[in-house]
C-alpha positions in Angstrom: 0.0 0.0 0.0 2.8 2.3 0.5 4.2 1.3 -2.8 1.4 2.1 -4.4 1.0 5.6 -3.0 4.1 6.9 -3.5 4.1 5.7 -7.1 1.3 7.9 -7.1 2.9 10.4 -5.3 5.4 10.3 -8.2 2.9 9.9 -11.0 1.3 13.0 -9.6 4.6 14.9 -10.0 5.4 14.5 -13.5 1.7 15.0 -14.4 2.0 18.5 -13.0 5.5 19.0 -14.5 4.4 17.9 -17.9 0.9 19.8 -18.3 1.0 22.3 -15.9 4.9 23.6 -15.6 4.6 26.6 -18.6 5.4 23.8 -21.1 8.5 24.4 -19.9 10.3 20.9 -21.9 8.4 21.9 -25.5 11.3 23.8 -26.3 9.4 26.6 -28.2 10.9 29.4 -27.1 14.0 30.2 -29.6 15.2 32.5 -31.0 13.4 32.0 -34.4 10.8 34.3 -36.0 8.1 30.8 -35.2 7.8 32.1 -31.6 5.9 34.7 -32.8 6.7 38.8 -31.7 4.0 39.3 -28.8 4.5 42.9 -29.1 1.4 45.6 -28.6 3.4 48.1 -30.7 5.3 46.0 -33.2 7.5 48.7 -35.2 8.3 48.2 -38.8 11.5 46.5 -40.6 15.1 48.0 -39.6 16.9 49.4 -42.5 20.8 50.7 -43.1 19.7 52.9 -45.7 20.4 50.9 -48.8 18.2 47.6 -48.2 15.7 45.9 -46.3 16.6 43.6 -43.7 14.3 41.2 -42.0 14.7 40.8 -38.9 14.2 37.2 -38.3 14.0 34.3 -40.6 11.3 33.2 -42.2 9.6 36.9 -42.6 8.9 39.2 -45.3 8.6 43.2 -45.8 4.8 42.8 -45.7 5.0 41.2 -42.3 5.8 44.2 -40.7 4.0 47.5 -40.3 4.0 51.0 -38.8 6.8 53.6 -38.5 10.3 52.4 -39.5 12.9 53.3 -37.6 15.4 55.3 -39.5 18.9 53.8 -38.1 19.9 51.1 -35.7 20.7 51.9 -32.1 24.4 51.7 -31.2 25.5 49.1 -29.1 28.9 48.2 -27.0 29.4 44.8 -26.0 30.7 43.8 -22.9 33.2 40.6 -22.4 35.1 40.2 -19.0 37.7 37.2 -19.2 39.9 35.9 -16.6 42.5 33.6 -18.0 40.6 32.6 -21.7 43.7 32.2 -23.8 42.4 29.2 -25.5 39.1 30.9 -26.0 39.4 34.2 -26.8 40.3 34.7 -30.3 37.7 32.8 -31.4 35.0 34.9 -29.3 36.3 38.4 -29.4 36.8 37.8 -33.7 33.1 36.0 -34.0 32.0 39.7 -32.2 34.1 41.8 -34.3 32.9 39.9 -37.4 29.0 40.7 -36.8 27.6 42.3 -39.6 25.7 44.7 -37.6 24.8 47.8 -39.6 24.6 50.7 -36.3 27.6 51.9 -34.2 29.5 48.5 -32.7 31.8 48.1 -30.3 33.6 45.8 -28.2 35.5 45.7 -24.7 37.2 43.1 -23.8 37.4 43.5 -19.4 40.8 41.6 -18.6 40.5 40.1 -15.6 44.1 39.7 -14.1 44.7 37.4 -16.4 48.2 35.7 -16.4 47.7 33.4 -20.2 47.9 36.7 -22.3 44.6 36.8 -22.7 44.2 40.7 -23.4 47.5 40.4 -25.7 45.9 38.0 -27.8 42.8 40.5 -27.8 44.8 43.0 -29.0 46.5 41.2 -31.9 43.1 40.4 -33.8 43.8 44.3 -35.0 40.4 45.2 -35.2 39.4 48.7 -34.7 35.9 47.5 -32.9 37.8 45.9 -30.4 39.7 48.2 -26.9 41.0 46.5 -23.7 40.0 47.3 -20.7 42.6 46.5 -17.9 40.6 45.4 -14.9 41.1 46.9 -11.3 41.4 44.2 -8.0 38.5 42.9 -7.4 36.6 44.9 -5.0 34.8 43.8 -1.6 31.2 42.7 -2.2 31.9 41.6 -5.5 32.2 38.4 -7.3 34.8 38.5 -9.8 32.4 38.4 -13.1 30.5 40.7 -12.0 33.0 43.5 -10.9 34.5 43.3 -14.1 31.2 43.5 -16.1 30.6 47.2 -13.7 34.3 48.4 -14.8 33.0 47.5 -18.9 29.5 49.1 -18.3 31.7 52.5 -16.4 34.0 52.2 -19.6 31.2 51.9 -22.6 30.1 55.7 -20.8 26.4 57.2 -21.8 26.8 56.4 -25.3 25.5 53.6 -26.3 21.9 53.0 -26.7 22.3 48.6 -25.8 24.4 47.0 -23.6 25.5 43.3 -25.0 27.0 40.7 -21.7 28.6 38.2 -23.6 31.2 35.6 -21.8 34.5 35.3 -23.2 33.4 31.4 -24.2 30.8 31.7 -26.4 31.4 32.2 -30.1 28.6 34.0 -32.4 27.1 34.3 -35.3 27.0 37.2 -37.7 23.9 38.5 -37.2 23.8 37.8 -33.3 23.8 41.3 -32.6 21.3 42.2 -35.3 18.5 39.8 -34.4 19.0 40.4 -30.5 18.5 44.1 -31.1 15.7 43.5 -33.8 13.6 41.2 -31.1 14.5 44.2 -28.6 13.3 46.8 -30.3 10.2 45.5 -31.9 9.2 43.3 -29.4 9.7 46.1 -26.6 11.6 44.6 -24.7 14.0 45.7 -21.9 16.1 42.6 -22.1 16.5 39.9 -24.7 19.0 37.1 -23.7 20.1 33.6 -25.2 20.7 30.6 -23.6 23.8 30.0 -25.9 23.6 26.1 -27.3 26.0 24.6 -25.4 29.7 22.2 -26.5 27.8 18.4 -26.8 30.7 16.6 -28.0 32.7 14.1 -25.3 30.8 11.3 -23.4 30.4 13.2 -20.2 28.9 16.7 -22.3 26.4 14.1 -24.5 25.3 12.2 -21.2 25.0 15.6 -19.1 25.0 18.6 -20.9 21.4 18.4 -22.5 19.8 17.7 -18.8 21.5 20.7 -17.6 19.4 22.5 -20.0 16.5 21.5 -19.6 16.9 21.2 -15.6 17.6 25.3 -16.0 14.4 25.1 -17.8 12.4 23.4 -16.0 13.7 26.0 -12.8 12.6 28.7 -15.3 10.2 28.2 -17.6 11.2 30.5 -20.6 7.4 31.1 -21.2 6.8 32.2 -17.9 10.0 34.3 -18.3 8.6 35.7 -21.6 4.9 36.3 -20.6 3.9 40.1 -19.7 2.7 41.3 -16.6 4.2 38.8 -14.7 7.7 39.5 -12.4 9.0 36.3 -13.2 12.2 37.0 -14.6 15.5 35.4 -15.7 18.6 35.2 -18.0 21.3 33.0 -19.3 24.4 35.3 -18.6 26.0 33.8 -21.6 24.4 36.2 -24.1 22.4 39.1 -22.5 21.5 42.6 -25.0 20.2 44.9 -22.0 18.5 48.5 -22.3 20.9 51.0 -20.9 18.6 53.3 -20.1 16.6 50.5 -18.0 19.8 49.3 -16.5 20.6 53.0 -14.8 17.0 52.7 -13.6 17.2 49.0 -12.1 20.7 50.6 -9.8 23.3 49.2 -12.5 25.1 46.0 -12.3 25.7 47.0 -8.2 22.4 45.7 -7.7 23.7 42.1 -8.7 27.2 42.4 -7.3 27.3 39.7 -4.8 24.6 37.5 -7.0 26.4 33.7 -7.4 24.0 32.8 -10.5 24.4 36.1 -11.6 22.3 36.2 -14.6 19.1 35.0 -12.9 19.5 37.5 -10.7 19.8 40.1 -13.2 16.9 38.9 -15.1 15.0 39.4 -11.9 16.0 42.6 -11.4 15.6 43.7 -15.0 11.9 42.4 -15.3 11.2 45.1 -12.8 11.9 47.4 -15.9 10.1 46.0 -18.2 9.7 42.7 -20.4 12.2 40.4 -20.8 12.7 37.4 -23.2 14.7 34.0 -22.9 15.2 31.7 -25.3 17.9 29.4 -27.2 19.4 29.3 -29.6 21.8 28.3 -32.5 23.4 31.1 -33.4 25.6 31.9 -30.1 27.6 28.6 -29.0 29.3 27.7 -26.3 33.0 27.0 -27.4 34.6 25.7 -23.5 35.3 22.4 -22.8 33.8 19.4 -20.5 35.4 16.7 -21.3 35.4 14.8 -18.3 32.6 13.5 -15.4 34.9 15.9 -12.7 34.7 19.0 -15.2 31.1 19.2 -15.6 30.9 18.3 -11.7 32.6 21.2 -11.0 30.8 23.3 -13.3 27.3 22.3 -11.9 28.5 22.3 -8.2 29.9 25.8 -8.4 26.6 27.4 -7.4 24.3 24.3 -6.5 24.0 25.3 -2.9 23.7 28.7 -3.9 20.2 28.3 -6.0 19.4 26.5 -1.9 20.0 29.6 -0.7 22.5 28.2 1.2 20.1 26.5 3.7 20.5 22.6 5.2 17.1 22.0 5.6 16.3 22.9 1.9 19.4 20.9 0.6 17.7 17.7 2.4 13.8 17.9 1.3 15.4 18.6 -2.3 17.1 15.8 -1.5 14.6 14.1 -0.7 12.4 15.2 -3.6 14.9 14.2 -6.7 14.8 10.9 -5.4 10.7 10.9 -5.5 10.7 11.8 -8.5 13.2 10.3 -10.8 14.6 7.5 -8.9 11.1 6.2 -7.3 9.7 5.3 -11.2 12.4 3.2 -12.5 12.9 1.4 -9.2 9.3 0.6 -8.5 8.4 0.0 -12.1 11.1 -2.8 -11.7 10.5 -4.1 -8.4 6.8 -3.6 -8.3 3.8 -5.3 -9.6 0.5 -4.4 -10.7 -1.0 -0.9 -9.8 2.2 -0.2 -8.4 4.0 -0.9 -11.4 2.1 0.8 -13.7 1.9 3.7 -12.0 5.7 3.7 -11.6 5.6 3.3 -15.4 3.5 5.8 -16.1 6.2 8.4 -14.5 9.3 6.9 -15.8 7.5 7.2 -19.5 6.5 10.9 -18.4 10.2 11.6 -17.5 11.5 9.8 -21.2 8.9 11.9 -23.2 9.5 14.8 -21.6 13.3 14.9 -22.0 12.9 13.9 -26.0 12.6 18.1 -27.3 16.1 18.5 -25.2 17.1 15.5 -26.9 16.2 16.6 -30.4 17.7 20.3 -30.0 21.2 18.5 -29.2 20.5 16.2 -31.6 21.2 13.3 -28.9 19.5 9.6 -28.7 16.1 9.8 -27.9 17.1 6.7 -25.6 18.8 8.9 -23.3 15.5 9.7 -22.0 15.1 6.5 -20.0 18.4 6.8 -18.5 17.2 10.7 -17.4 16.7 9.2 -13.5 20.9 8.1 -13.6 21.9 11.7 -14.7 19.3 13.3 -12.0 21.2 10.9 -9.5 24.5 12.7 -11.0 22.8 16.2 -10.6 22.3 14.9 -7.2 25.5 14.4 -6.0 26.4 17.5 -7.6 24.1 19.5 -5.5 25.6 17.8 -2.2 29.1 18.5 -3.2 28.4 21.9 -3.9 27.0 22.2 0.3 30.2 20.1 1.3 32.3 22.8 -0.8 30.7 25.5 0.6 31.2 24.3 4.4 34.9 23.7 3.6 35.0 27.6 2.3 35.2 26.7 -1.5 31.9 27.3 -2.7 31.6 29.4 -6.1 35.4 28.3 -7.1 36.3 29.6 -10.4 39.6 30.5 -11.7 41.1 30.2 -8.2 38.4 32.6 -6.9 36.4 31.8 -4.0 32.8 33.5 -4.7 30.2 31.6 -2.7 28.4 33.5 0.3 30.9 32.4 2.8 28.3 34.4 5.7 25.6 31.8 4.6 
């Protein structure tokens, strides 16, 4: 007896997951013109002066109407790197190569890096591209973060957008022109990508589209997307921002201690205005996990922060990842008859639901039955993110401590 209720119990929770979570596993929110622009005062196509360009794919000049703006807005992207030698020529060059029609920029916030990172900056010898040599990080601060302020302090009152791009992630040539096309039109205070990320080792193909979809499932892009709502958040890989807004919202200060940064600054930014989230193919994620310890350490960095620190939430989340994802498999093995088939019935809920995930990374749709054995992985994750945190290296990156050590 139970058995059979807690197969329930766990029957119960993928039934709400899958039909009443904002769809969150469908995938549909991308950064493709088949989402659809929402907005109440779509504006007509942007032009250079010479041609027509449509915004996004798929559309034509007689999709669009109303006044046409007669230039694009200018817009300085922001990159701060900390030791990205291996990295950086490829991402600073995909941004200097965008074919962005307005007033472009680039700086590139150097980190104290010791692997010649800005030097290699410097030699791509374009004129889009400047340097910005990054003061000791301040109190209060993670290290991102404080060299993100010192980019926003250097870009000045000038430009109309704000682009937060990490030193990883490699774009496309018209990155810059569709994020500020889906800003503009779709009104919208911040657009941001959740860059598609590297899917090529054993350990990226067996974890990296969960982590995804586990983000997704956190925060359903819908939800994220959907006016009049304060639900907000961001992927900090690839975040186009309203200046203007961001003075409003108190700057990047407002974040400065934040752990998962880019949440938080989706939060804060919704507060301003509407937001959109979505993925996408045209900005990808170029750093490595080739290894079970490097993706570890890359989901364990700030685990215990999205806890908020807290033991007793650690435990019933705990407790509730093994309801529902190991409770199906094991009863639906063990078990027999209503038991079972309720058991079934979750495990096959968990295996559909993963299969859009599976299909964007272009990934076996049988990893979906093996999703409970990377949720244990996830798992473990979480707890060694709490044991790093009580041995005073929680948040590690590049020899930083960042975690809230006063938690």
């Amino acid at each position: 007896m139970i058995g059979l209720a807690v197969a329930l119990l766990s029957l119960a929770i993928w039934v709400a997951l899958v039909f009443a979570r904002d769809g969150f596993w469908l995938t549909r929110e991308r950064d493709t013109f088949s989402d659809q622009v929402s907005s109440p005062r779509k504006r007509g196509p942007i032009t250079d002066g010479t041609s027509w360009v449509p915004a996004f794919a798929g559309m034509t000049e007689s999709d669009y109407d109303g006044e046409q703006p007669s230039a694009w807005p200018s817009v300085t992207a922001i990159v701060p790197a900390r030791d990205e030698a291996d990295v950086i020529a490829r991402s600073i060059g995909s941004l200097a190569a965008q074919d962005y029609p307005g007033a472009f920029r680039i700086l590139l916030v150097d980190d104290s890096s010791s692997d010649g990172t800005a030097e290699i900056a410097r030699g791509l010898g374009s004129d889009r591209v400047s340097v910005v040599t990054g003061a000791p990080l301040a109190a209060g601060w993670t290290g991102k973060l404080w060299a993100v302020s010192q980019g926003v302090a250097a870009a000045g009152d000038t430009p109309e957008y704000l682009l937060f791009t990490d030193a990883d992630i490699a774009h496309a040539p018209d990155t810059v022109r569709s994020l500020v096309a889906r800003a503009v039109e779709d009104d919208r205070v911040l657009v941001s990508l959740m860059a598609r990320l590297r899917c090529e080792s054993f350990a990226e193909r067996a974890l990296i589209p969960a982590f995804v979809w586990f983000f997704q499932m956190l925060y359903p892009f819908a939800k994220v997307n959907r006016r009049g709502n304060g639900f907000g958040a961001a992927a900090g890989g690839v975040m186009l921002v309203e200046r203007s807004a961001l003075e409003a919202a108190g700057g990047i200060a407002a974040v400065r201690s934040a752990l998962i940064d880019d949440c938080a600054f989706g939060a804060l930014m919704k507060r301003q205005g509407s937001v959109w989230l979505g993925l996408t193919d045209r900005a990808v994620s170029i750093r490595r996990y080739d290894t079970w310890d490097s993706v570890a350490a890359m989901i364990s960095r700030s685990a215990y922060a999205q806890l908020g620190y807290s033991p007793i939430v650690l435990a019933g989340t705990t407790l509730g990842l093994a309801l529902t994802y190991l409770v199906p498999p094991v009863l639906a093995i063990v078990a027999r008859g209503p038991t079972q088939c309720a058991a079934l019935g979750a495990w096959a809920l968990m295996a559909l639901a993963f299969q859009p995930m599976l299909r964007f990374y272009r990934r076996s749709p049988l990893w979906g039955p093996a999703l409970p054995l990377i949720a244990t992985f996830y798992a473990g994750c979480t707890l060694l993110s709490a044991w790093q945190h009580v041995r005073g290296r929680g948040g590690m990156w590049k020899g930083r401590v960042q975690a809230d050590l006063t938690a």
